[in-house]
Every structure is written in C-alpha cells, then in structure tokens.
C-alpha positions as CSV (number, residue, x, y, z in Angstrom):
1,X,0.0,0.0,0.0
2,X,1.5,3.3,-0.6
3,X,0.4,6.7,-0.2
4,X,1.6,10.4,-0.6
5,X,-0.3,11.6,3.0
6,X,2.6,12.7,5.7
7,X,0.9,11.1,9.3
8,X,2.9,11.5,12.2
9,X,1.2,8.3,13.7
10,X,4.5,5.7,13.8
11,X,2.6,2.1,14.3
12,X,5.1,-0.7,16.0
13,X,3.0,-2.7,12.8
14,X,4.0,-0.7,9.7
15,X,7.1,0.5,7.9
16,X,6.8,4.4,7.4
17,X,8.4,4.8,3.9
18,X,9.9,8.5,3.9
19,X,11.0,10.0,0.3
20,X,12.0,13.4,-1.1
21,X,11.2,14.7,-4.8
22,X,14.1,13.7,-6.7
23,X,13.5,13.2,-10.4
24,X,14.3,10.6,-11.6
25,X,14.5,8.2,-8.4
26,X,11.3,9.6,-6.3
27,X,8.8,11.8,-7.6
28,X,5.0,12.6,-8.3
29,X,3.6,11.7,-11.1
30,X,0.8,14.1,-12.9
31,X,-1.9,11.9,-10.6
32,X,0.2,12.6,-7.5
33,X,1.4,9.2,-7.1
34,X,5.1,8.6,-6.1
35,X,7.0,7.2,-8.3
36,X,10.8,6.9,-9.9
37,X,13.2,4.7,-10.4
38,X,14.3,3.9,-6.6
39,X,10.3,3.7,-5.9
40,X,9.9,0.9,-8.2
41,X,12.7,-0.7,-6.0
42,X,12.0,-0.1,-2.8
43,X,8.2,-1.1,-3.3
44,X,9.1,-4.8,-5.5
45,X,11.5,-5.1,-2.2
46,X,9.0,-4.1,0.5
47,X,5.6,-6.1,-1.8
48,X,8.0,-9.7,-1.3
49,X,8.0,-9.2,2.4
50,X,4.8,-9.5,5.0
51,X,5.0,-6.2,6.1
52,X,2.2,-3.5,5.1
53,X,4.0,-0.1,4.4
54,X,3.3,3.2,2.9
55,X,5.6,6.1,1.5
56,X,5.8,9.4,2.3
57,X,7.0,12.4,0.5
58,X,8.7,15.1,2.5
59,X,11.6,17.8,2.4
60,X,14.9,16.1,2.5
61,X,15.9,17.6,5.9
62,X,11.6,16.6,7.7
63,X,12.7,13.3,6.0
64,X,16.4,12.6,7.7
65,X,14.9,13.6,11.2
66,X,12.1,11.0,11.2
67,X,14.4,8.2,10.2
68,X,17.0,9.5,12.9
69,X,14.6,9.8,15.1
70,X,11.6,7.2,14.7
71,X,11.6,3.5,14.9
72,X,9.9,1.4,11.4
73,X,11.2,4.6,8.9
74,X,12.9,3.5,6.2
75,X,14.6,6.0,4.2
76,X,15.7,6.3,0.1
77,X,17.3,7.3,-1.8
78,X,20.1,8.0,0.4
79,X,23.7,7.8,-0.1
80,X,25.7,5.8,1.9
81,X,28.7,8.0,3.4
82,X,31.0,7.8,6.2
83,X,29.2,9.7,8.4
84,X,25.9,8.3,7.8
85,X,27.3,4.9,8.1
86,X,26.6,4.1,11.3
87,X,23.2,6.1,11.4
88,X,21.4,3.1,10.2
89,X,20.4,-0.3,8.5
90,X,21.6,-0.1,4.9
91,X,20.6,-1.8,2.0
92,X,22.9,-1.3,-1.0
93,X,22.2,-0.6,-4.2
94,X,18.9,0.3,-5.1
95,X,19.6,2.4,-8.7
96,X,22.4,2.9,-10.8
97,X,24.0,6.3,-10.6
98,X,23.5,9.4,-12.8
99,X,26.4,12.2,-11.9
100,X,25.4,15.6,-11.1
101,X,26.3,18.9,-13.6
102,X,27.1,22.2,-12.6
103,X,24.9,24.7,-14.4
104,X,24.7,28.7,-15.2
105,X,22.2,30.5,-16.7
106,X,23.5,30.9,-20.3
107,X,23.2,34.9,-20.6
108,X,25.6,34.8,-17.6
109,X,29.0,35.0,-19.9
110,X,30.8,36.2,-17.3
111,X,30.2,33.2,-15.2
112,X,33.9,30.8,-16.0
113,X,34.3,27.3,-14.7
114,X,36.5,24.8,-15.6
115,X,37.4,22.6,-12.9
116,X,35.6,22.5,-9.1
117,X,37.8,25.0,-7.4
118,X,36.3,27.5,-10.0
119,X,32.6,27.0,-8.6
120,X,33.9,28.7,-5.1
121,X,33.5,32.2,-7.0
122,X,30.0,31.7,-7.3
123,X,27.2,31.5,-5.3
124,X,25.6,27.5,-5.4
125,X,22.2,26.5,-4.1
126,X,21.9,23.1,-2.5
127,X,19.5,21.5,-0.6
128,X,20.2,21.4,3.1
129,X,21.9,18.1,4.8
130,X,22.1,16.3,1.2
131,X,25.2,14.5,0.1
132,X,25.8,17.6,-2.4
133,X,25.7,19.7,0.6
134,X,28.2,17.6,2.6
135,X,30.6,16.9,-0.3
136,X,30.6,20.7,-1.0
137,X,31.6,21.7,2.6
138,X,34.1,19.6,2.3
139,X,35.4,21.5,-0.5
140,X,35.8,24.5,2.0
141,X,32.9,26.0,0.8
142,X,30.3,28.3,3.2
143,X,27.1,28.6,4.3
144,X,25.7,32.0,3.3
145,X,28.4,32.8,1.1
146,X,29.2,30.6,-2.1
147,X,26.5,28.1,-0.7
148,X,22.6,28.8,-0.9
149,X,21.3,26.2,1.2
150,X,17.7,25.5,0.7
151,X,14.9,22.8,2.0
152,X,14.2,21.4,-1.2
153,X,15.7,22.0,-4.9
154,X,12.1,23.5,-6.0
155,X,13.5,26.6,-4.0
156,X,16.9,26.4,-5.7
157,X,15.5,26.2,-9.6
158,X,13.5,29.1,-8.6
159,X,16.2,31.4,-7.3
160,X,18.7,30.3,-10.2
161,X,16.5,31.2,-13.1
162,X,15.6,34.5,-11.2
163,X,19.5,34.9,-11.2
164,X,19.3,35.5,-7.2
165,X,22.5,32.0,-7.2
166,X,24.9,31.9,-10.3
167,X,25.2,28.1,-10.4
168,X,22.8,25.2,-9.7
169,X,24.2,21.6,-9.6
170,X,21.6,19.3,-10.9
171,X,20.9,15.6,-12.6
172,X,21.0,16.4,-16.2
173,X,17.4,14.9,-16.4
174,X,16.4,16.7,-13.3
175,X,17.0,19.5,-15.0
176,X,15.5,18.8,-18.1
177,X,11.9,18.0,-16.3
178,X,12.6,21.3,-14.6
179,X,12.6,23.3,-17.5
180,X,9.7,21.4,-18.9
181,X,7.4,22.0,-16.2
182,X,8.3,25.8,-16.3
183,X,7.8,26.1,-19.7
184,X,11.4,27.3,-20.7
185,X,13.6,26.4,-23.4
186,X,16.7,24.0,-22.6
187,X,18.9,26.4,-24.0
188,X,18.5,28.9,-20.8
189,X,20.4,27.1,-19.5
190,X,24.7,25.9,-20.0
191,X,26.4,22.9,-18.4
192,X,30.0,23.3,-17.4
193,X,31.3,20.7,-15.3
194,X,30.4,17.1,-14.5
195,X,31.4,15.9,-10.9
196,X,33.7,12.8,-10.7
197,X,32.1,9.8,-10.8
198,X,34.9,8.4,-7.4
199,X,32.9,10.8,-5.1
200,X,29.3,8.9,-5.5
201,X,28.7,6.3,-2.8
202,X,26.2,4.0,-3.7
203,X,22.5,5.1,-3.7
204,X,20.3,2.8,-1.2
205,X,18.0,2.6,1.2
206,X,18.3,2.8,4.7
207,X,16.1,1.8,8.2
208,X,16.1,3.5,11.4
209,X,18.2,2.4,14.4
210,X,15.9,1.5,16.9
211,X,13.3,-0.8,14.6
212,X,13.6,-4.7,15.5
213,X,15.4,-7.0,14.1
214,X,12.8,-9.3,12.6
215,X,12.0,-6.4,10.6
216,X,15.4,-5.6,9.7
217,X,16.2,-9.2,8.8
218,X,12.9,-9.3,7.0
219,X,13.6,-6.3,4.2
220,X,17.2,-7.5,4.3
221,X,16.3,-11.0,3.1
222,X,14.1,-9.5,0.3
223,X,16.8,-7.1,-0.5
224,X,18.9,-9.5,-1.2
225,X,16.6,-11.7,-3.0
226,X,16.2,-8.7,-5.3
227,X,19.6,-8.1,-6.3
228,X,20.5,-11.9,-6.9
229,X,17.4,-12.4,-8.9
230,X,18.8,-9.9,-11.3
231,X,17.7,-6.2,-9.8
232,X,20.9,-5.1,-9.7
233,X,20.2,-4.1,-13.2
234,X,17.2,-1.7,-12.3
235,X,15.4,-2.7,-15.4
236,X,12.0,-2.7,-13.3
C-alpha cells in the first residue's frame, strides 16, 4: 500500500516509507502518485515481504529527522557515506547512478568554470543536509556565502533562473523535467562541469536504528533476493 499523506502516527505494525522529490529516483507523477526509479525498487523489495508499508513524500531535511529519530522509517534514496554509516540499516544498491552537472544560466558570460575550485567564486544553491551539501563543505565552501542552502531543490531552480544563485548543480534529467514543467527552453540554461564519478557512494535505502530485528532481517532478506534475482540491473 503506498500513499503520498505525511501522518505523524508511527505504528510498531508498519514500515513508514519516507521520500524526497528527486527526479528521476522519487517523484509525483501528474496523478500525484510517487513514483521513480528507486520507488519501483523499494516497493518490489517491501511487496515480497509481510509487512504493510506506505511512502511518504517530505523535504529532505523533515525526512532525515524521522528516520533519525523514529523507529519502522525507512529511508531512500540515500547515499551511503562515512558519516551516515553508522546512522542506520543499509541496504545497497537500489539504482544505478547518474552524476550531477554544474549549471549557469546561459546569458551569464561572465560566469567561467573549468574545474571544481572554480565553482567557489560563485554563489551555489543546494538542498540542506544532502550528500551535495556535505561533499561541498568539504570542499571548503560556506554557508551563506558561495553556498545557498535551501529545503528542497524546488527553492533552488526558482532562485537560479531568477538569477538570485549563479550556479545550480543538478541531474542532467532533473533539470530537463525542470525546464519542462516551467515552460522554458533547454537552452536557458549551460552545463560546465560534471562531478567525478569516485565521489558517489552508492545510492540505497536505509532503516532506522531502533526498529527490531525481525523487521530488519525481513527487508534485508528481500533485498537480497532482489539483487540476486537480477535487480541489480534496475530494469523494473
């Protein structure tokens, strides 16, 4: 069973599937139903075990804090990093993964980047507490100056085609269906730089601390199932 209505009743008898709009791996369709790439995943995993379930979408950062903070909250897509590690029950893969491209607006010629350390001059919008975010910190880069940290990337896409951020980095096809729901031309806007493909830890799924282990066992057994069957290719 799935559904798109945030309730902040956590049942010990159901696994609360939290998501955030990230096209192509999670998103609404034009019905309002959640769907993507990782969704198709996650729900052929969670439909071969007995548990009932139902997904979520939230911001990224509501998201993080109920499966931090709830028992029975299972979390995707989320990458799997050091510091996250130990945070939770992870099960690896669930998609392939599609590298993010750093993007100006294409009447901004006197925007110039050529290699990461370049992006520092600008200003960036990310979404708060996402890998992007992290990785870019680490970089040296600052809240509030050449970082733009937002709750979701809806915020960011608004305030980089307003030309309030120089740069947006973005999933080419994110950016695509972007431009397409706003009714502008791809040509707006210019790609410069693809990040590495050595910083991307894989993209997974993940289950709070405190839920039990028959339920943990449970998802890990049909994750596994999944991924020798064959669904490591993500041809669902």
């Amino acid at each position: 069973m799935t559904t798109c209505v945030v309730d902040d009743t956590f049942a010990d008898d159901k696994i609360h599937v939290v998501t955030e709009s990230w096209y192509p791996y999670n998103y609404l369709d034009k019905k309002g139903n959640i769907v993507g790439k990782s969704t198709k995943v996650v729900k052929a995993i969670l439909d071969d075990t007995d548990l009932e379930y139902e997904i979520e979408m939230n911001p990224w950062s509501r998201a993080f804090n109920l499966v931090t903070s709830k028992p029975n909250v299972l979390i995707y897509s989320i990458l799997k990093t050091s510091d996250r590690e130990d945070l939770f029950y992870w099960y690896c893969p669930i998609s392939t993964i599609e590298r993010h491209t750093v993007y100006k607006l294409t009447t901004r010629t006197d925007i110039v980047v050529n290699s990461e350390p370049d992006i520092k001059n600008y200003t960036t919008g990310v979404t708060d507490n996402t890998f992007l975010h992290k990785y870019m910190l680490g970089l040296d880069f600052i809240d509030g100056e050449n970082l733009q940290v937002n709750s979701d990337d809806t915020v960011s896409i608004k305030m980089f085609i307003a030309g309030r951020i120089d740069l947006l980095v973005s999933l080419e096809s994110s950016m695509k269906r972007k431009l397409n729901q706003k009714v502008l031309d791809q040509s707006i806007v210019t790609p410069l730089i693809t990040l590495p493909a050595k910083i991307y830890p894989p993209y997974c799924m993940a289950l709070s601390k405190e839920t039990s282990v028959e339920v943990v066992n449970k998802i890990r057994k049909a994750h596994e199932k999944f991924i020798f069957e064959g669904g490591a290719f993500f041809d669902l």
